[in-house]
C-alpha positions as CSV (number, residue, x, y, z in Angstrom):
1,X,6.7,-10.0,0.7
2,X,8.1,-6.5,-0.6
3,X,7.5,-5.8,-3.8
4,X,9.2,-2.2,-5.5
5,X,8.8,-0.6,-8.5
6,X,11.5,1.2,-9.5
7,X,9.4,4.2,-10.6
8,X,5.8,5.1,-10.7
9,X,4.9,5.0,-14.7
10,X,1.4,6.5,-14.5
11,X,0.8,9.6,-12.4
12,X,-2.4,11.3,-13.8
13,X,-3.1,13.2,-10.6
14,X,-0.1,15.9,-11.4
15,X,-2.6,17.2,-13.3
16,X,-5.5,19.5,-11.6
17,X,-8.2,17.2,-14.1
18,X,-7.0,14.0,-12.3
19,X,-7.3,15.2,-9.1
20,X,-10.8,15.9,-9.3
21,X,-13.0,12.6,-8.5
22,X,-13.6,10.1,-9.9
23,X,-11.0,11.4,-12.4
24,X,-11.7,9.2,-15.2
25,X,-10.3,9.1,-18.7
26,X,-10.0,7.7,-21.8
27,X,-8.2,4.7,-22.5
28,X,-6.4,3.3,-25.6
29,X,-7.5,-0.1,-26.0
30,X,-4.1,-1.2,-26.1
31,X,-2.8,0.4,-23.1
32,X,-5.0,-1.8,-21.0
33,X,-2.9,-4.7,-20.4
34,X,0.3,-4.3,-19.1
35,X,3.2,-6.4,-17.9
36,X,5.9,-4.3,-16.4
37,X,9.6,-4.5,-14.5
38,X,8.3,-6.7,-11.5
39,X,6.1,-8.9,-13.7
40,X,7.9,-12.6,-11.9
41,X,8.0,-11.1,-8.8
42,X,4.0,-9.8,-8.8
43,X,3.2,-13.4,-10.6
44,X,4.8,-15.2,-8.0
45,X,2.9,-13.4,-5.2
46,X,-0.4,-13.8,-7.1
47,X,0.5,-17.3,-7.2
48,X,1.0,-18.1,-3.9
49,X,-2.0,-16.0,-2.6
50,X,-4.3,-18.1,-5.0
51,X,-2.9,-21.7,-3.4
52,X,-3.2,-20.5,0.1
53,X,-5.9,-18.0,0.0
54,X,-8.4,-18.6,-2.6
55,X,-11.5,-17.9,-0.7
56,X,-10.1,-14.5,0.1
57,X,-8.7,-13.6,-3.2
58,X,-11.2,-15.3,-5.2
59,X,-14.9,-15.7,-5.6
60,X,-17.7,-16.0,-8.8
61,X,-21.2,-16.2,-8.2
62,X,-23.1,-17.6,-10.8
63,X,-24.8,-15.0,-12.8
64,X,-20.6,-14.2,-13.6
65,X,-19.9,-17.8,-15.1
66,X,-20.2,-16.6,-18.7
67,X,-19.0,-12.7,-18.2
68,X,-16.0,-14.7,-16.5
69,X,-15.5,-16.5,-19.6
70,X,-16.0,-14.0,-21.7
71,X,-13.1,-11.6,-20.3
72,X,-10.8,-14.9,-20.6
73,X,-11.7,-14.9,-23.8
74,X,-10.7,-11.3,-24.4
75,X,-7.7,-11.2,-22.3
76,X,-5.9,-14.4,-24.0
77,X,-6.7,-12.3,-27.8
78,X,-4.2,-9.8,-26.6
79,X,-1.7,-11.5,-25.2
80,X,0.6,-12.5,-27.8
81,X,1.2,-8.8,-27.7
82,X,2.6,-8.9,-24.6
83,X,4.9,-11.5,-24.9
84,X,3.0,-14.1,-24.5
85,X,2.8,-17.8,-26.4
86,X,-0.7,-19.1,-26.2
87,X,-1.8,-22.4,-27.3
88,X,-4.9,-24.5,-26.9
89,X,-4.7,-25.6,-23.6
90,X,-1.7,-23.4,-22.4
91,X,-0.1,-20.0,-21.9
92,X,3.8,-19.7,-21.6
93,X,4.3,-16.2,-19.6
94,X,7.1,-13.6,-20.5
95,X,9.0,-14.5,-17.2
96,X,9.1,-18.7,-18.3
97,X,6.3,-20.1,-16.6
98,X,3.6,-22.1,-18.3
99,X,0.2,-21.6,-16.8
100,X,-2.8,-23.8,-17.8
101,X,-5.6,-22.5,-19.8
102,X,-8.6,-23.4,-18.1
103,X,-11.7,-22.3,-19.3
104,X,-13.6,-23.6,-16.7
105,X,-12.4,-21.7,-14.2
106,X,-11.7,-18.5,-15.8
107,X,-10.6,-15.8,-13.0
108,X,-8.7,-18.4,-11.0
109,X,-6.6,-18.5,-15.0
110,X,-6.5,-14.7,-15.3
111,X,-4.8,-14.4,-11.7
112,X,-2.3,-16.4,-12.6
113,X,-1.3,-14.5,-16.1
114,X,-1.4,-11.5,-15.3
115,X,-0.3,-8.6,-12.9
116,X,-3.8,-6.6,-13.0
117,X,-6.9,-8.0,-10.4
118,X,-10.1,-8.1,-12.0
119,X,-13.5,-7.7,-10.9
120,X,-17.0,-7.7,-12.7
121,X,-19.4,-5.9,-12.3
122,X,-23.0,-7.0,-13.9
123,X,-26.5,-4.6,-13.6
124,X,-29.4,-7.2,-12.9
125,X,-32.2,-5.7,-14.5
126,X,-34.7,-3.6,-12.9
127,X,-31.9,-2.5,-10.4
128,X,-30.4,0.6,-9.9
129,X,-27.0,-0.2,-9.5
130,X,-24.2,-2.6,-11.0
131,X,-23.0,-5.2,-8.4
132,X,-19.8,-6.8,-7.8
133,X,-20.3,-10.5,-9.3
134,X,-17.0,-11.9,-9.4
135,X,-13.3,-11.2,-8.7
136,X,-9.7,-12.5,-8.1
137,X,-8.0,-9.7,-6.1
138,X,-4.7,-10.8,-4.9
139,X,-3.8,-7.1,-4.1
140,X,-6.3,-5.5,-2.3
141,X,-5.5,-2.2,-1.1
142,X,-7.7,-1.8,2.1
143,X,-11.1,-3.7,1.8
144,X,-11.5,-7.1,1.5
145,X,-13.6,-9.1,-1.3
146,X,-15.5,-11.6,1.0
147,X,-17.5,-8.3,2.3
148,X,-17.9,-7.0,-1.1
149,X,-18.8,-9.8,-3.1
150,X,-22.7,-9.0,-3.9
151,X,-22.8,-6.0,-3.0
152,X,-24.0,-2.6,-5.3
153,X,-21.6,-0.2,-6.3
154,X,-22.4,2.2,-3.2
155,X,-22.4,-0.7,-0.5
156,X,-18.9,-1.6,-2.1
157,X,-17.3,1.8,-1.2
158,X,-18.7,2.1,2.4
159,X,-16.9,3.5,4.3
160,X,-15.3,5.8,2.0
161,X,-16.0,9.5,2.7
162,X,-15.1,10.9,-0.7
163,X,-17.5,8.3,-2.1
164,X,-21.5,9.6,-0.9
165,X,-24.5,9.8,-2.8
166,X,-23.5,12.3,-5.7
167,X,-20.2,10.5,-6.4
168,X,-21.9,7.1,-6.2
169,X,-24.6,8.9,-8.4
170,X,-21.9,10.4,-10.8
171,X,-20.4,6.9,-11.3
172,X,-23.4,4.9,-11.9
173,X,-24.4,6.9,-14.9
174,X,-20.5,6.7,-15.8
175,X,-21.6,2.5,-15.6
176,X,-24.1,2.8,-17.6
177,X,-22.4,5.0,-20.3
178,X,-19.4,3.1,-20.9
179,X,-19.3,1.3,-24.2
180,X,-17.2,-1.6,-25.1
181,X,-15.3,0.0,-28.1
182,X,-14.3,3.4,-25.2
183,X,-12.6,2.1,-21.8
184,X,-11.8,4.2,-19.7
185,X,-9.1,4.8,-16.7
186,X,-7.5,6.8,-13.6
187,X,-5.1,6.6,-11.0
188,X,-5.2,6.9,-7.1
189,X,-2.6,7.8,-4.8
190,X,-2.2,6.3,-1.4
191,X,0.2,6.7,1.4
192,X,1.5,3.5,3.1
193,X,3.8,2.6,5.9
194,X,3.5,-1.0,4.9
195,X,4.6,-2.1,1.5
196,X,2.8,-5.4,1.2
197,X,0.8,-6.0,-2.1
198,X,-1.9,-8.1,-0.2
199,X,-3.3,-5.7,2.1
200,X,-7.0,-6.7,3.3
201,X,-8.7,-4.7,5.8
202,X,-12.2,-5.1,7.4
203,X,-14.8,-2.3,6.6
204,X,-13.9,0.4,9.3
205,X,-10.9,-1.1,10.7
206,X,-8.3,2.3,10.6
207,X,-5.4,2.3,8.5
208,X,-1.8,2.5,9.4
209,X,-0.9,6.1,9.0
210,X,1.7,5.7,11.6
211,X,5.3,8.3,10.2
212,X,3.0,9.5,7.2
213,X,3.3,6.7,4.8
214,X,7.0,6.3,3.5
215,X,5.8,4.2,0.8
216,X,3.7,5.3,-2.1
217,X,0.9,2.7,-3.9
218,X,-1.2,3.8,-7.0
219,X,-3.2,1.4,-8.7
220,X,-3.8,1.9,-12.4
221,X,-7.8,1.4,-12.9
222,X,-9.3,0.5,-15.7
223,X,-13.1,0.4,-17.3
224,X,-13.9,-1.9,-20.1
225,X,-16.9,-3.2,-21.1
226,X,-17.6,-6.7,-22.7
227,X,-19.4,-6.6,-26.0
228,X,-21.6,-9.8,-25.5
229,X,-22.6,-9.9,-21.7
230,X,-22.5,-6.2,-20.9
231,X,-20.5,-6.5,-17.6
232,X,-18.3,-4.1,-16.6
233,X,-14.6,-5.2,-15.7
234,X,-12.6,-3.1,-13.3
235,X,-9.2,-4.1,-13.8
236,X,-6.4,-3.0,-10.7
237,X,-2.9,-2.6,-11.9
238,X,-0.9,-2.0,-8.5
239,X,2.3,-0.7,-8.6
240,X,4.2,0.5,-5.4
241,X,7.4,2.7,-5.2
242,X,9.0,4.3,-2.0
243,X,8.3,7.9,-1.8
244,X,11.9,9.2,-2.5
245,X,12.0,7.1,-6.0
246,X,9.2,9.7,-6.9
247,X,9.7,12.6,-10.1
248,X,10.0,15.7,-8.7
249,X,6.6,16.8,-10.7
250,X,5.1,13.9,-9.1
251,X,6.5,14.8,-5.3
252,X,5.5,18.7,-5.7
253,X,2.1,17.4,-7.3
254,X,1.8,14.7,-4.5
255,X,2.8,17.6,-1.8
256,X,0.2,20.0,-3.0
257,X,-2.6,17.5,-2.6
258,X,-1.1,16.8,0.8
259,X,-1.3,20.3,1.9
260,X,-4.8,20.9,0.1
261,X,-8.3,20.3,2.1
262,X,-9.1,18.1,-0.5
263,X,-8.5,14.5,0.4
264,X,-6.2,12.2,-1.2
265,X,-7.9,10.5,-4.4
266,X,-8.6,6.8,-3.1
267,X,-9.2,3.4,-4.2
């Protein structure tokens, strides 16, 4: 199913300090959440993908149970912001739908009220990196989460070539710096010939690059970290636009990065 954003909202990578990996950046709180243009049309996708797929979109081991509960727990605070109407045992979404509140399974709830994917990310002690302990990723762009459920932080990003030892180093003491009252965020940029949200790929199967990528996806990335368990969420906001619906500061931007030696900022 094609799903288009009209425009790209977030573009931090027109600037020379979001180009530079990992790019990140303060966050307002508040700007964490989103639901945008295509909110029914991303909800229904999610929802589909969750009935038909949930071993492939979906997966909590059990060290997440209560960091899983946890983010619920945060999440549903802010919703009424966005539109929402929450009660005790239900949420009725901005585009009409009422989605049960279950606690008990708290990621399977959060893919179906919101755009964003999230994943958690815990540090077991006496170990050097955070790991990937649960998820519901509808819209993967490239990697699937049955490979990277488990997994340490540089495990997760093989076989990325921007990502090596000083970057993975560079973004595990980012990990373990990030405090709850300061998120953080950045952008990628990605060139696709295929428009599809739900876009798995095994670990070092190529890409499609076939007529340079007509479409563009950029994934809004977010950093917060809970108060009470310490996990880390990663939250994935995905938006896709064809490359012509573009700002001309983000095509000459995009172009320069293009014609640069430096690689494409990824995912």
């Amino acid at each position: 199913m094609t799903i288009l954003h009209p425009d790209l909202p977030f573009a931090p990578w027109i600037k020379p300090a979001g180009q530079r990996l990992p790019g990140v950046m303060p966050l307002d709180r508040a700007d964490w959440l989103t639901c945008d243009t295509v909110y029914a049309e991303q909800m229904a996708e999610r929802t589909a993908l969750l009935a038909a797929r949930p071993d492939d979109v979906l997966a909590t081991l059990p060290q997440a149970e209560p960091a899983a509960r946890e983010l619920l727990d945060e999440v549903v605070k802010e919703l009424p912001a966005l539109g929402f109407v929450v009660s005790a045992d239900s949420v009725l979404r901005p585009d009409g739908v009422t989605t049960k509140l279950d606690k008990s399974r708290p990621l399977w709830t959060l893919g179906h009220l919101l755009q964003a994917d999230f994943c958690l990310l815990q540090k077991p002690a006496s170990a050097a990196e955070h790991v990937l302990t649960g998820a519901v990723l509808c819209f993967p762009s490239s990697w699937t989460l049955p490979e990277k459920i488990g997994k340490p932080l540089m495990r997760i990003h093989l076989p990325v070539d921007s990502y090596d030892s000083q970057m993975g180093a560079r973004v595990q003491r980012l990990f373990d710096a990030i405090r709850p009252e300061q998120p953080l965020w950045r952008a990628n940029v990605l060139r696709y010939t295929n428009p599809a949200l739900y876009q798995p790929r095994p670990e070092f199967a190529p890409k499609d690059k076939r007529d340079g990528g007509a479409y563009i996806r950029s994934e809004k990335q977010c950093l917060v970290k809970l108060p009470k368990t310490g996990a880390v969420v990663f939250s994935i906001h995905t938006v896709v636009v064809r490359r012509d619906s573009l700002t001309s500061d983000q095509r000459a931007a995009l172009e320069q990065i293009e014609r640069s030696a430096q690689a494409v900022p990824r995912g």
